[in-house]
N, C-alpha and C positions, 0 to 999 in steps of 0.2 A: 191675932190679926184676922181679918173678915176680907172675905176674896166674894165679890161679885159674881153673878153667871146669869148671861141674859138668854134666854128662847125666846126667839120668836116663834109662834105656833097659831094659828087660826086667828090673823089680824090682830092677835092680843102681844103684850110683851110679859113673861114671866118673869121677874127678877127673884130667885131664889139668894138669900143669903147664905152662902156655905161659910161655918164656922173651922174654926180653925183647932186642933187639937183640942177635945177637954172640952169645946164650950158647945151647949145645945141648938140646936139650926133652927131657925125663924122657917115659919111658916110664909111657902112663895106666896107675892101682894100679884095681881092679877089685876094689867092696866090697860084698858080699854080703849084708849088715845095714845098710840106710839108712835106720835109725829110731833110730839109739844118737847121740849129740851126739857120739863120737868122731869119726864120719864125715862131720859137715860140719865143712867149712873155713870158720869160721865162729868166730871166737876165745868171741864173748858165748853164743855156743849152746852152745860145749862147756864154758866157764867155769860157766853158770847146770843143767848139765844137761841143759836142753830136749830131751826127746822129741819126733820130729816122727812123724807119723801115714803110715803107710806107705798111698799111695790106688794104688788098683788098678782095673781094669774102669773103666766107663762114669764113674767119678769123676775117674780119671786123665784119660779123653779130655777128660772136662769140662773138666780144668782144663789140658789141652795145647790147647784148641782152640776155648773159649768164653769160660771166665773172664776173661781180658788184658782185654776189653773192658763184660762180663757181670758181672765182680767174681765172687771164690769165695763170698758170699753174696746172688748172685741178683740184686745189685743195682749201679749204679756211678752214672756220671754220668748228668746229664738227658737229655744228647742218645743215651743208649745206651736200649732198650727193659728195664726192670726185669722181670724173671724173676718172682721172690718175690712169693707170693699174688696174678699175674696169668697167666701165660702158660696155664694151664690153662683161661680163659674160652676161648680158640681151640679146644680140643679140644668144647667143646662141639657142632659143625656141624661137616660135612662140608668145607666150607668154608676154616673155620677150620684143622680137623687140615691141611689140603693145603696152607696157606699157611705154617706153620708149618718144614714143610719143604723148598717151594717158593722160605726166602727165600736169597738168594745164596750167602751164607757158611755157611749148612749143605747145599744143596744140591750144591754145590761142594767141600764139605766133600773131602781123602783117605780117608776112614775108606771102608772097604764097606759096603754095605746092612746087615749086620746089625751090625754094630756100632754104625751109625750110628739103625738104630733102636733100638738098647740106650740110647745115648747118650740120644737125644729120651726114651725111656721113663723113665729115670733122672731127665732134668732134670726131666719133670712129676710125676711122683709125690714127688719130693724139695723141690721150690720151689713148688711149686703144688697140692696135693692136693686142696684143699679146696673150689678152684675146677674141679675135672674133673668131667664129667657120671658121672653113677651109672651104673655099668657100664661104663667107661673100657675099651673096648678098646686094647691097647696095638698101638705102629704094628709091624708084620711087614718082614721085609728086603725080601719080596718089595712092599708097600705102599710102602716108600721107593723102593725101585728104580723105580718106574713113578713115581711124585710129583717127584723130583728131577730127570726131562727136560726137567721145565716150564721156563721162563722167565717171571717175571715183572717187573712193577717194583713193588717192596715197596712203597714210600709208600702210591701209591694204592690197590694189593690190598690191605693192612691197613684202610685207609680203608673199604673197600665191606667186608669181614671184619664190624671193627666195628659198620658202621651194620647190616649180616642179626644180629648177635644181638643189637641192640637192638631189632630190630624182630621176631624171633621169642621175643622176651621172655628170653634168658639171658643179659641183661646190663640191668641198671637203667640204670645212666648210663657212656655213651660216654666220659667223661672219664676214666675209672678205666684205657683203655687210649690216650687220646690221647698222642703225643709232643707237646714243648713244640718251638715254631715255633723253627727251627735260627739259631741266632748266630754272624755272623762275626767270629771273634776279630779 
């Protein structure tokens, strides 16, 4: 049996054919248009047509390096932090922008500094606009680069985060950024 494996990598789609015990592996086709339903290996997408939307820049990273967990609309499970129409209360304080970038999995992030501030710039102006202070400066490489040495432990940073803009008034009610107390399956 033949099991498919798609990369995407530099605008192009690689579909490597991995063989299956015992049989020799085709040499990866290298397709230059991975937005036509020809090019995925995908029977019901090239049957119905399906157009997929070709993401590039800080959308791509989004969704190489946040979505899995984040969902490509901002939002997923409980126990994940919902993006959409909240993440922009953090940028309101000094605070907040630093914890934002400060938490693990973006600090840690592969991406470079300016990418990675392309990235954050992206995700709030795109999921959160409505909630960013008026005059949103957007974060600089060199602003991630010095934010991302930090170490923190997210839980509780968030926790004191929240309670300064409730208490410098850019946040009504605390609950609109609480996580739900964690379940063990």
């Amino acid at each position: 049996m033949v099991r498919l494996l798609s990369l995407l990598m530099a605008g192009a789609v690689f579909c490597a054919v991995m063989p299956a015990r015992g049989q020799v592996a085709s040499k990866p086709a290298i397709v230059r248009d991975a937005v036509g339903p020809e090019t995925v290996p995908d029977l019901l997408v090239q049957r119905n047509g399906t157009r997929l939307p070709r993401i590039l820049g800080p959308a791509r990273d989004f969704a190489h390096n946040c979505q899995g967990c984040h969902g490509h609309a901002g939002r997923s499970v409980d126990e994940v932090p919902q993006l959409l129409d909240r993440v922009g209360f953090f940028a309101r304080i000094p605070e907040g922008r630093a914890y934002l970038i400060e938490v693990p999995n973006v600090a840690q992030s592969q991406l470079d500094d300016t990418r990675l501030a392309d990235l954050m710039n992206w995700l709030l102006t795109t999921y959160s606009p409505s909630q960013l202070p008026p005059g949103f400066e957007p974060y600089t490489a060199d602003e991630v680069g010095n934010l991302r040495r930090s170490f923190i432990e997210p839980a509780s940073t968030r926790r004191t985060v929240v309670e300064t803009l409730v208490e410098r008034g850019q946040l009504t009610d605390a609950g609109v950024l609480a996580l739900p107390a964690f379940r063990n399956y």
